[in-house]
C-alpha positions as CSV (number, residue, x, y, z in Angstrom):
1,X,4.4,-8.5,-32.7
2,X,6.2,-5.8,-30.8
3,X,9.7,-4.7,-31.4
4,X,12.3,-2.8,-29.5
5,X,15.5,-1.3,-31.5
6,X,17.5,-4.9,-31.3
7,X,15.2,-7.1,-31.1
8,X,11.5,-8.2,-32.0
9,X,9.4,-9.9,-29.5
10,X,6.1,-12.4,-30.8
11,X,3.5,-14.8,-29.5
12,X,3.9,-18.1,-30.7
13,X,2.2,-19.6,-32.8
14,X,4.4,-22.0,-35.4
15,X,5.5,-25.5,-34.3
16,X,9.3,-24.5,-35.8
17,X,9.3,-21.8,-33.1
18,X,8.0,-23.9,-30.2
19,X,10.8,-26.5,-31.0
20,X,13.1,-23.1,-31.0
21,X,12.0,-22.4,-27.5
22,X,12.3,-25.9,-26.3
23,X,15.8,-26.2,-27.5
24,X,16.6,-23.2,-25.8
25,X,15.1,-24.6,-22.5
26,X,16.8,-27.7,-23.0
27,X,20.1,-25.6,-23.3
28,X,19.5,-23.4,-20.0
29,X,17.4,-25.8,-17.9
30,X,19.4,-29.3,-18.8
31,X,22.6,-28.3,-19.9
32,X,23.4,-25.1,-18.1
33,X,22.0,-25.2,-14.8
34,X,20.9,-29.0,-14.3
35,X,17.6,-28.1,-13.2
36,X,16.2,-30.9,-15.0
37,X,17.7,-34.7,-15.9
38,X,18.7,-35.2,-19.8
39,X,17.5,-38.6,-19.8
40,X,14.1,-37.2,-18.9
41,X,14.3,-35.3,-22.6
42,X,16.6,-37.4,-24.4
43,X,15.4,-35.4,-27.5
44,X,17.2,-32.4,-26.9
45,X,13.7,-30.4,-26.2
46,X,12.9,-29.5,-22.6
47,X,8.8,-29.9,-22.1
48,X,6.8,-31.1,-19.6
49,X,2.8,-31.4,-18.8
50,X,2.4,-28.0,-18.7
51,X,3.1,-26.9,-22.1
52,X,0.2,-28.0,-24.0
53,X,-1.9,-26.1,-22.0
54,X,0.7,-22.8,-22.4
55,X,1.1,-19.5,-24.5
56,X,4.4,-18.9,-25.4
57,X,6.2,-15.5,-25.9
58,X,9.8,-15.0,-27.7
59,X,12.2,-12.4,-28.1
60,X,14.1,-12.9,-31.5
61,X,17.3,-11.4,-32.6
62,X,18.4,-9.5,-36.3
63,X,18.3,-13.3,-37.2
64,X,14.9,-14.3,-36.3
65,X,16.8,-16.9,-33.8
66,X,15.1,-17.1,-30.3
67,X,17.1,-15.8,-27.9
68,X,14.4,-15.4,-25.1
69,X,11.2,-17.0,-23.8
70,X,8.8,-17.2,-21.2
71,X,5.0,-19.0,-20.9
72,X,1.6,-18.5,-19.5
73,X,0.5,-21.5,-18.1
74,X,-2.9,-21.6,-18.2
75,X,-5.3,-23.4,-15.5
76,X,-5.5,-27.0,-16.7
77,X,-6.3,-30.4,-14.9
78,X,-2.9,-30.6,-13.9
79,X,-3.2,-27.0,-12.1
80,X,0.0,-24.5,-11.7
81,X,3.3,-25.1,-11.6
82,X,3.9,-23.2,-8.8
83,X,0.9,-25.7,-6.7
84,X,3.3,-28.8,-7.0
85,X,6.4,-26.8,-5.3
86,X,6.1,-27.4,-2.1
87,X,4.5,-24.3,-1.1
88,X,1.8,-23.7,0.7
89,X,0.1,-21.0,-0.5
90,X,-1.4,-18.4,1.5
91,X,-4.2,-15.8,0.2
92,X,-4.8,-12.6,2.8
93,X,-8.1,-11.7,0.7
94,X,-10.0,-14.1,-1.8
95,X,-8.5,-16.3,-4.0
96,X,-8.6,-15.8,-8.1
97,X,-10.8,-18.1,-9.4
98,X,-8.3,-20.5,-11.7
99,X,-9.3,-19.7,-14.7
100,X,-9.0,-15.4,-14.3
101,X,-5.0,-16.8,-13.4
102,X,-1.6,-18.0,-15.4
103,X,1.6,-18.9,-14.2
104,X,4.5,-17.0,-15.4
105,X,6.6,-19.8,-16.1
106,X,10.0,-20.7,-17.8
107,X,11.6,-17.2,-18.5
108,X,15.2,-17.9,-20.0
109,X,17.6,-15.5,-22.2
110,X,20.0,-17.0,-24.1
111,X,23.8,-16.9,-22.2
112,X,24.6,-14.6,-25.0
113,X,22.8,-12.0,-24.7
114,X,23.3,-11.8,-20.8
115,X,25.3,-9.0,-19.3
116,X,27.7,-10.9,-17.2
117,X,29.0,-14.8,-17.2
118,X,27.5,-15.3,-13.9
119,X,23.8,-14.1,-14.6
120,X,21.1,-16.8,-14.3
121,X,18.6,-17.9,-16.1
122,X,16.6,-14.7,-15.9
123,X,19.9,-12.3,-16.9
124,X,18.8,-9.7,-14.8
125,X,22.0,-10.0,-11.9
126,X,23.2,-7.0,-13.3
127,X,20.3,-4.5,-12.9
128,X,20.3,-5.1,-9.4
129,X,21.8,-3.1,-6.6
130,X,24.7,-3.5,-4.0
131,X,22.1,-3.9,-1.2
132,X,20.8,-6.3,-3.4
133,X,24.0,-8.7,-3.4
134,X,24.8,-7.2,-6.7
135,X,26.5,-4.6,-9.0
136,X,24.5,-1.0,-9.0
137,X,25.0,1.6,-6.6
138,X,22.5,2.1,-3.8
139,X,22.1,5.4,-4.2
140,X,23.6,8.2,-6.3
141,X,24.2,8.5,-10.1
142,X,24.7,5.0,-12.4
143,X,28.5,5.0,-13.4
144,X,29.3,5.4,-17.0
145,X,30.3,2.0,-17.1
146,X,27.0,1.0,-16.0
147,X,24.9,2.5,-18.1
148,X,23.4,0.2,-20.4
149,X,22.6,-2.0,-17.5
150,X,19.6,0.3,-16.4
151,X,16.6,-1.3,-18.4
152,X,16.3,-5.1,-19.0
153,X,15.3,-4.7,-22.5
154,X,14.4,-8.5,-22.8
155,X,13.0,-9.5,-19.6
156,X,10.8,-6.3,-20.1
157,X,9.9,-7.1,-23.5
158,X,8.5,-10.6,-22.6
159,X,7.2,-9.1,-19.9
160,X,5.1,-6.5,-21.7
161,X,3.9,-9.0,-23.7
162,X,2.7,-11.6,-21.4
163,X,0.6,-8.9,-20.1
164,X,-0.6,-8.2,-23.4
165,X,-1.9,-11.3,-24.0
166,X,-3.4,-11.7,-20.6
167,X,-5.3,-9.5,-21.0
168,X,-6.5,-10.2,-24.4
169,X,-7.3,-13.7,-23.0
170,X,-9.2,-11.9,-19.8
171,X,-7.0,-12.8,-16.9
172,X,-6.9,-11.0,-14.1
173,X,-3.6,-12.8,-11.9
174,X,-0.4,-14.5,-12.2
175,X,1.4,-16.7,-10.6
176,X,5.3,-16.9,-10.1
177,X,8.0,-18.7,-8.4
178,X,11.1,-16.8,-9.0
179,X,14.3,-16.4,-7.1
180,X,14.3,-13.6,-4.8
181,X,16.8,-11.3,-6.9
182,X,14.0,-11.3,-9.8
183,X,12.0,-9.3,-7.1
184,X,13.5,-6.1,-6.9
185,X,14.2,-5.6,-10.6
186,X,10.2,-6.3,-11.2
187,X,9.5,-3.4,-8.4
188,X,12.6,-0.9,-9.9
189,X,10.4,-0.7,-13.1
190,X,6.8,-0.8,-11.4
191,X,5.6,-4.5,-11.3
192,X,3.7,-5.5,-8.1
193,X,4.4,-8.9,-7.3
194,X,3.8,-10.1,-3.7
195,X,5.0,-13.0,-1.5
196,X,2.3,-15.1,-1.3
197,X,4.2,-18.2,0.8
198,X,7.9,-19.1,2.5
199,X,10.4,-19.7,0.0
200,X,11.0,-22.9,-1.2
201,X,14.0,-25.3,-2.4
202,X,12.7,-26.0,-5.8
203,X,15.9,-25.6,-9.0
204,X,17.6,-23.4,-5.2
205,X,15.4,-21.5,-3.4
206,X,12.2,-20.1,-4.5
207,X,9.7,-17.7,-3.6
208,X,6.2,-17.8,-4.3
209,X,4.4,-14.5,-5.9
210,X,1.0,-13.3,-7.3
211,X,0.3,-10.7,-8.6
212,X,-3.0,-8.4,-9.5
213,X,-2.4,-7.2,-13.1
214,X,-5.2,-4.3,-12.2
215,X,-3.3,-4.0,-8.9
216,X,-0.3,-3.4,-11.2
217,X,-1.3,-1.4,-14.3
218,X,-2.8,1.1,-11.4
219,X,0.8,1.0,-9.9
220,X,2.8,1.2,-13.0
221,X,0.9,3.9,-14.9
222,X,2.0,6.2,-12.3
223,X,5.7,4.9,-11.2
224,X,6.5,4.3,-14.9
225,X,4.3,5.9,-17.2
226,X,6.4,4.6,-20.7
227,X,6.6,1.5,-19.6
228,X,2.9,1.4,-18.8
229,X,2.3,2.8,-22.9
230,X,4.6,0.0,-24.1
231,X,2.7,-2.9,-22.4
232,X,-0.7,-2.1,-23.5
233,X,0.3,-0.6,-27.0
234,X,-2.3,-1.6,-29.5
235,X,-4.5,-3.6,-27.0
236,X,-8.2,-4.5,-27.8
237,X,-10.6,-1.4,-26.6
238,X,-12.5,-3.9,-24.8
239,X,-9.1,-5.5,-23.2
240,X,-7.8,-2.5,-22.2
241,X,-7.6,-1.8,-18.2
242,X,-9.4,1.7,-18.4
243,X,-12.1,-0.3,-19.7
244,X,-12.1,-2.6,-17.1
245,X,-13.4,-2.3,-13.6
246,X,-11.0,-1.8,-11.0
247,X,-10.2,-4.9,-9.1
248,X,-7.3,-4.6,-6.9
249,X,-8.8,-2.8,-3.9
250,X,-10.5,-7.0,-4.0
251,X,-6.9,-8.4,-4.1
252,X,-4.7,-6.6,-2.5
253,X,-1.6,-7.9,-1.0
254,X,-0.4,-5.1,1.3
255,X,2.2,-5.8,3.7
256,X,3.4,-9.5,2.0
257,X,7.1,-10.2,4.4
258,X,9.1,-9.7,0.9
259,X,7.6,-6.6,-0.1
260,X,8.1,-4.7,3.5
261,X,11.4,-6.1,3.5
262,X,12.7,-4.9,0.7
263,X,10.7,-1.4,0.6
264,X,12.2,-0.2,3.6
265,X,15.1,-1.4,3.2
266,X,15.6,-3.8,6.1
């Protein structure tokens, strides 16, 4: 379990905490943004055929309620997420094999503990920029009034732990279809994740990413140093990326559309 000064983040383990995070889902996904049909979870729990073959992360609050979630969908018979889009997928080096990959899947914060009324599902509107069809400045010094908006405490959290357990579980990729705003909040704090196809309209429009987490943990150890020490905070010796040989000059991703876009500002 990792904790943060609000809030407590945990891999899941306890079938009263999976119900937790499928009520939650059921609540953003069904209720909030229609992105699925109630009467295809008439229970009040959103799941599908990916979740038995998942590890779930939460964020709790003072209360032990879940007020965040996300999921590593793991390679199955019924394959990624992210393969039944729409997309076609396109690979400038050699493709993971399926079982070193997991599909970030189904992150969600609670509408309470978002920073504005109009944040989606992700709640991370309001740590991106002007340029970025949102609040922060471009350039110069965060306003006062801004402040707090600077780190994603939740997302980041989840985050960190996702990686975590990746890594404990010996995985070298991930998946994600995301909207594009989740993009440049994920660079801001050193995650690499690269366009891997055009976008897509699945739950609005889509874009498909992968990322290399030895690709990354190379990128964020020197962009973001603390950030890099929180992740892999009391990881397995044998689990930990020092440990590991380098892979990412193998899968690189150099020069993915989104990525050259939004680096020099174009």
């Amino acid at each position: 379990m990792h904790y943060s000064s609000k809030f407590k983040f945990k891999r899941v383990e306890s079938g009263d905490l999976k119900r937790s995070i499928y009520r939650l889902r059921y609540q953003i996904y069904v209720e909030e943004f229609g992105f699925e049909r109630p009467e295809d979870h008439s229970n009040g729990l959103e799941k599908d055929q990916y979740d038995p073959y998942s590890v779930y992360v939460v964020a709790l609050n003072g209360a032990d309620e879940v007020i965040g979630t996300a999921r590593l969908v793991l390679h199955s018979e019924h394959g990624f997420p992210i393969e039944h889009t729409g997309c076609t997928l396109q690979y400038p080096g050699e493709k993971p094999r399926p079982e070193c990959i997991a599909e970030v899947s189904r992150l969600a914060i609670a509408p309470a503990y978002r920073r504005r009324a109009d944040d989606d599902q992700y709640g991370v509107e309001s740590y991106s920029k002007v340029g970025e069809r949102d609040v922060l400045p471009d350039s110069g010094s965060i306003p006062t009034h801004f402040a707090r908006r600077q780190r994603p405490v939740i997302v980041l959290g989840l985050v960190g732990l996702l990686w975590h357990t990746s890594r404990s579980l010996g995985l070298t990729h991930w998946y994600m279809i995301a909207e594009q705003k989740l993009w440049p909040v994920m660079y801001r704090f050193g995650l690499l994740f690269h366009q891997i196809g055009e976008p897509v309209d699945y739950h609005g429009i889509r874009v498909p990413y992968m990322a290399s987490l030895a690709e990354s943990e190379a990128h964020l150890k020197h962009t973001n140093p603390s950030l890099y020490d929180m992740f892999l905070h009391g990881l397995e010796l044998q689990s930990h990326p020092e440990m590991i040989p380098v892979l990412a000059h193998k899968y690189t991703y150099a020069g993915s559309k989104l990525a050259t876009h939004l680096v020099s500002g174009q």
